[in-house]
N, C-alpha and C positions, 0 to 999 in steps of 0.2 A: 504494500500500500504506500508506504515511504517511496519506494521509487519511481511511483507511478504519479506520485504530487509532485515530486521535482520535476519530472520529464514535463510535467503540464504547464511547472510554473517557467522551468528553462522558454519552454513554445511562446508562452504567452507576453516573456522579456521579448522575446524576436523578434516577435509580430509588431510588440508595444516600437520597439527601437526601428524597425522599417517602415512603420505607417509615419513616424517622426521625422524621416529623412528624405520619406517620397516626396515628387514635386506635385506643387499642389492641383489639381486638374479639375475644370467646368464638369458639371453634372455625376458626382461621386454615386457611388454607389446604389444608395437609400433614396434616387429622383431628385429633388430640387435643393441641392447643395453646388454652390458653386464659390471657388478658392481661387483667383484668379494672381498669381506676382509678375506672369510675363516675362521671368527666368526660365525657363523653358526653352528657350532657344538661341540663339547666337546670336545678338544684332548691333548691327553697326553704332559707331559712335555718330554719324551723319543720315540726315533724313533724305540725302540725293542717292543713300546706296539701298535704299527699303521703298516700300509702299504702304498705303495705309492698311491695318488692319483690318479684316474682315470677318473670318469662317473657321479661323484655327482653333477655337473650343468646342467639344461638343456638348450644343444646349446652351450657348450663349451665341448671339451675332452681334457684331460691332457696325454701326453704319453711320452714313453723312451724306450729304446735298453738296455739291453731287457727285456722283459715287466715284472719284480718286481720291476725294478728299477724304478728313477728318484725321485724327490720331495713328500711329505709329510706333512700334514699339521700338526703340532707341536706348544703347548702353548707357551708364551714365559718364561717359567721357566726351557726352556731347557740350558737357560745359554750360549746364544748367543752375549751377548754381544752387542747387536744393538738399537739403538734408533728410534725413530719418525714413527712409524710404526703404525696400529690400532690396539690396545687390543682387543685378547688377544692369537690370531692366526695368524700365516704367514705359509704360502708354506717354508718349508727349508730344506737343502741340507747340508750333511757331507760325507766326502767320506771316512770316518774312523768308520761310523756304521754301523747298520745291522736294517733291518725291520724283525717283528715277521714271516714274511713268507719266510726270507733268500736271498729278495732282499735290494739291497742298495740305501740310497737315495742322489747318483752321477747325474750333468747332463750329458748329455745338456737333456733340457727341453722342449719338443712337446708341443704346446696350439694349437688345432683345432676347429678353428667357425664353425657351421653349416651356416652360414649367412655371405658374405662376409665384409667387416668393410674395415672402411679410417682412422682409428687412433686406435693404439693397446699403453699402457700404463702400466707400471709395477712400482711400488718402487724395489728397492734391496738397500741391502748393508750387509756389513761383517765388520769382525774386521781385516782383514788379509790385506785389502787395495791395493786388487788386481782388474784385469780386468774384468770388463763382459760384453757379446756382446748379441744383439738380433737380428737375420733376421726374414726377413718378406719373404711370397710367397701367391704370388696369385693361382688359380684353375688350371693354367697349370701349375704350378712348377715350375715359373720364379720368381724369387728373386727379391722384389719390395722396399725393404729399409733394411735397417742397421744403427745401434746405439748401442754407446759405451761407459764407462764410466768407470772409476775408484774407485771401491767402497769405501765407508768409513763408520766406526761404527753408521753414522745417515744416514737413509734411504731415496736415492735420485731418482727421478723420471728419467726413461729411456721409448722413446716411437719412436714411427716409424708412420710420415701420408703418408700413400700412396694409392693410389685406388684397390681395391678386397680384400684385405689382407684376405686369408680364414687359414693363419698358420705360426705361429712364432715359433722359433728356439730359446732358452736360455742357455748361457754357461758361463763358468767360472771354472778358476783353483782352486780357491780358497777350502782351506780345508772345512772351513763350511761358508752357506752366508742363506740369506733369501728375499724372495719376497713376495710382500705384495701389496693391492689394484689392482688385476688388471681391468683397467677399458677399455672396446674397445665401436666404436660405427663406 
């Protein structure tokens, strides 16, 4: 009996220390959890050597008007000047560059769940110390919250609980900013 708790509890350390280390991935397991850092993949320190994000979660889509635009996933050696964020990637936005395919990466910023969610969660911030807003809308396209905040060069959490939430809306004037962790569930 003794060897048969350890064997369970050794399994159960494993699993504990691998689910801790996995990267974090849109639509887990259990339906509508989504963990988004955008370390996941390799991206450049330059918004001329990417394009904007689109399709690469499953159970999340990223969108913008019109479609080369919006956000990009960029290292942070692009010189943004922001803190407290997760290495070594963020979602960001400059409205003074150009993507390799001649879109720009301007918001505002579409996030669509396939799975409706009660709590949508973003970091942002910039150096420029300006505003940025986030709506929410549920499956008939009634606007179910709003939050707002005034960005600063360390990355502060903006989020919205409300029931169905199947799509957020993200903007700001700001010349360049970035978003980072978003977490819905």
């Amino acid at each position: 009996m003794r060897n048969r708790l350890w064997v369970a509890a050794i399994g159960f350390s494993v699993a504990l220390i691998v689910s801790a280390f996995a990267p974090p991935v849109a639509a887990r397991a259990h339906g509508a959890q989504v963990a988004i850092n955008f370390d996941d993949v390799t991206a450049p320190c330059l918004f001329a050597e990417t394009v904007a994000l689109r399709n690469a979660y499953p159970g999340v889509h990223f969108k913008a008007r019109p479609n080369l635009d919006g956000g990009g996933i960029v290292n942070h050696c692009g010189n943004f000047d922001v803190f407290g964020y997760s290495p070594p990637n963020f979602l960001a936005f400059n409205t003074v560059s150009e993507y390799v395919n001649g879109g720009v990466p301007i918001p505002p910023e579409v996030i669509a769940f396939d799975s409706p969610m009660s709590h949508v969660q973003v970091n942002v911030g910039s150096r420029f110390g300006l505003n940025v807003i986030m709506w929410a809308f549920d499956s008939s396209g009634h606007r179910v919250g709003t939050s707002q905040l005034i960005m600063t060069n360390f990355l502060h959490p903006l989020s919205i609980d409300a029931t169905g939430i199947v799509r957020i809306i993200i903007d700001s004037r700001a010349q360049d900013w970035v978003l980072d962790d978003l977490i819905a569930s």
